[in-house]
MARGUDREN-585187 format. One record per residue (C-alpha): x, y, z negated. Coordinates in pm, whole numbers, plus 50000, padded with zeros to 5 digits. Each point is the difference from the previous one (the first is absolute). Layout:
XYZ/...
***
This chain:
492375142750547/503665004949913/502784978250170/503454995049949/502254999450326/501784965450045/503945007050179/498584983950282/497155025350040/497244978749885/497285019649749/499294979149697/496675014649773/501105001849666/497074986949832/499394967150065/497484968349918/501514965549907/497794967150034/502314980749749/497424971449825/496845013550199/499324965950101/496365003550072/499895005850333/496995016350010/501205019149741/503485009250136/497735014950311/497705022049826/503105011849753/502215006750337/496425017550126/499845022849685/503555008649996/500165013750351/496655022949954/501485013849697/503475010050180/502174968250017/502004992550312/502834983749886/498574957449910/502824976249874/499514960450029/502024973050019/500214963550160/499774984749621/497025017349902/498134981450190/497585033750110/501925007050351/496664987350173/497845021249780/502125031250064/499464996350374/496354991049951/499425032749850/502295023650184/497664989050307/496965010949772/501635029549866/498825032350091/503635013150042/501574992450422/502424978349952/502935022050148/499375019449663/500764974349808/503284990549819/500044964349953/502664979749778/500614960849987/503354979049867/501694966050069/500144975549722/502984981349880/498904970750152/499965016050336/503685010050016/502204997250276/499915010050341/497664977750168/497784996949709/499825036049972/498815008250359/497354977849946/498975009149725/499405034450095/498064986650326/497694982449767/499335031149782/499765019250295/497304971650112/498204998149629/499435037850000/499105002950409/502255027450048/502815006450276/502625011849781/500305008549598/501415034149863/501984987449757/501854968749933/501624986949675/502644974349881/497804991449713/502474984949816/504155000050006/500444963549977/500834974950331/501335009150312/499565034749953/502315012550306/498234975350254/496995011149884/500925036950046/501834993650359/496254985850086/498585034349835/502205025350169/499324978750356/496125005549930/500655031249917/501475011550339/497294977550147/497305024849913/498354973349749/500855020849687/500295034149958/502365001249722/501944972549752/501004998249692/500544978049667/498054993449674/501694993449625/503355001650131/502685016549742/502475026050079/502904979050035/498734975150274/498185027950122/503045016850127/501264969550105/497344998150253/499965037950091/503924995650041/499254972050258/497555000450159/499185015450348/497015017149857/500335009849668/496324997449834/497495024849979/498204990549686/500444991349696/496994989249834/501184990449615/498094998949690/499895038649824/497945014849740/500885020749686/501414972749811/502384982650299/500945037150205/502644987750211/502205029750045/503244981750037/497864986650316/498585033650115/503445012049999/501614975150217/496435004150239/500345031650028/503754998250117/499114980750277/496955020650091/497324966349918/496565006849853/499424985749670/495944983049953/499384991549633/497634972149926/498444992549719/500175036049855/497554995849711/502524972349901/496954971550028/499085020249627/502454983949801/501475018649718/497195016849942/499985024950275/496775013450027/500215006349627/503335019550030/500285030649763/502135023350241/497774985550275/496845010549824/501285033949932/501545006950325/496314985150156/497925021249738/502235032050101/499134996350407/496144985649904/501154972950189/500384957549954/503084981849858/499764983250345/499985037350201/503055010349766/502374970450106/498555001850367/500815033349992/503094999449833/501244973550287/498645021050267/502665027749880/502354982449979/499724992750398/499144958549959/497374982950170/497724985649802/497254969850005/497304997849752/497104973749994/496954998549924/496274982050050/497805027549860/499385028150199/499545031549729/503784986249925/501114996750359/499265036650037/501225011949661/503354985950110/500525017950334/498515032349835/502955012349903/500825035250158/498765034849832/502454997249697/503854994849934/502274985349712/502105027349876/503894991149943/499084997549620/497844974450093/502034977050222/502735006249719/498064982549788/498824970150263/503794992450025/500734998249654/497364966850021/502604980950246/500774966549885/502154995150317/498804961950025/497364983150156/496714992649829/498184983150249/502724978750203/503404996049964/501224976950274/503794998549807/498334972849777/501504966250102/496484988349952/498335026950215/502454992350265/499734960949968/495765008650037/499895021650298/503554988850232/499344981150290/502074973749830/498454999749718/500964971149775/
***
């Protein structure tokens, strides 16, 4: 398994296994289960997605120690602040039974984002998480943040797939030496994706997926990425992934599909923001 080096020292896998809508929990275990046998150590969660429990449930039944493990979980808007925030990691921490969590996110930029990270830099240098970082932040009050705070973040974990590439991002990420974790790379299959012509081709030229192409395509381009999946043959197609290589004719022609806008969410829409703030109207 390949990793990419956080500035604090911390390995991150670069393939990783989201649990986003799993809600099943029986189901979230054996996915988790299936993921780690065919490779996975990096498993992303979150407080809102209502599968924290389930994620601990099956990282005590899963057949990989749990020191091997990478394990990701966020704060929700409604948890903001500094108080609400310490708790609310000590009651992930107590839904998943473990003593500390790799990874933690701002899962959203709305509410009392610097009390929440003052609480998230304190656990930090508590031992409680390994590493911190924000989700769906833009560039602009991302460096805002970087610029202020004690501990600049980590991660970035923003939505990225051939049709929303966020190089403006990357760029600024990179300047500041913080990893960049794409979710949602097969763009949910909107725009018709996985019927792509210069996907297809590219695919057909490696005998590879659509799916393998963009994982692959994000794995050379250094970001971490989360797929998901409930079916194992797919679990294991995704993470298979090694044993071929986009030429730069081929990534050419991936960038030339940038829309350089959202698909999935775009939390600049008044209404987005009025559905998710902790404020919300």
């Amino acid at each position: 398994m390949l990793t990419k080096k956080l500035y604090n020292g911390v390995e991150v896998p670069m393939q990783g296994f989201g649990v986003y809508q799993i809600n099943d929990k029986q189901e979230c275990i054996n996915s988790f289960v299936k993921a780690a046998e065919a490779g996975y150590r990096l498993f992303d969660t979150a407080r809102v997605y209502g599968n924290e429990e389930a994620v601990g449930e099956a990282v005590k039944v899963c057949p990989v120690p749990r020191e091997e493990l990478f394990l990701t979980s966020k704060v929700w808007t409604s948890d903001m602040g500094y108080e609400q925030t310490r708790k609310a990691l000590e009651d992930t921490l107590k839904r998943m039974q473990l003593d500390y969590l790799d990874l933690y996110l701002i899962h959203e930029p709305f509410g009392d984002i610097y009390g929440t990270w003052k609480a998230m830099q304190e656990m930090y240098e508590e031992g409680k998480i390994r590493a911190i970082g924000v989700c769906n932040m833009w560039p602009d009050r991302l460096l805002d943040l970087i610029l202020c705070a004690d501990i600049k973040p980590m991660m970035v974990q923003v939505e990225t797939h051939p049709f929303n590439q966020q190089n403006s991002l990357n760029t600024l990420l990179e300047e500041y030496g913080i990893v960049h974790e794409a979710w949602a790379p097969f763009a949910e299959g909107r725009e018709g994706i996985f019927r792509n012509a210069v996907l297809q081709e590219i695919a057909d030229n490696h005998g590879r997926t659509i799916a393998q192409v963009i994982l692959r395509w994000l794995y050379q381009r250094g970001i971490v990425t989360l797929c998901k999946s409930v079916h194992e043959e797919r679990i294991r197609e995704n993470f298979n992934i090694q044993g071929f290589e986009l030429t730069e004719e081929e990534i050419r022609r991936i960038k030339l599909m940038d829309h350089d806008r959202p698909l999935i969410l775009n939390n600049r829409d008044l209404e987005v923001v009025k559905r998710i703030s902790p404020n919300r109207m």
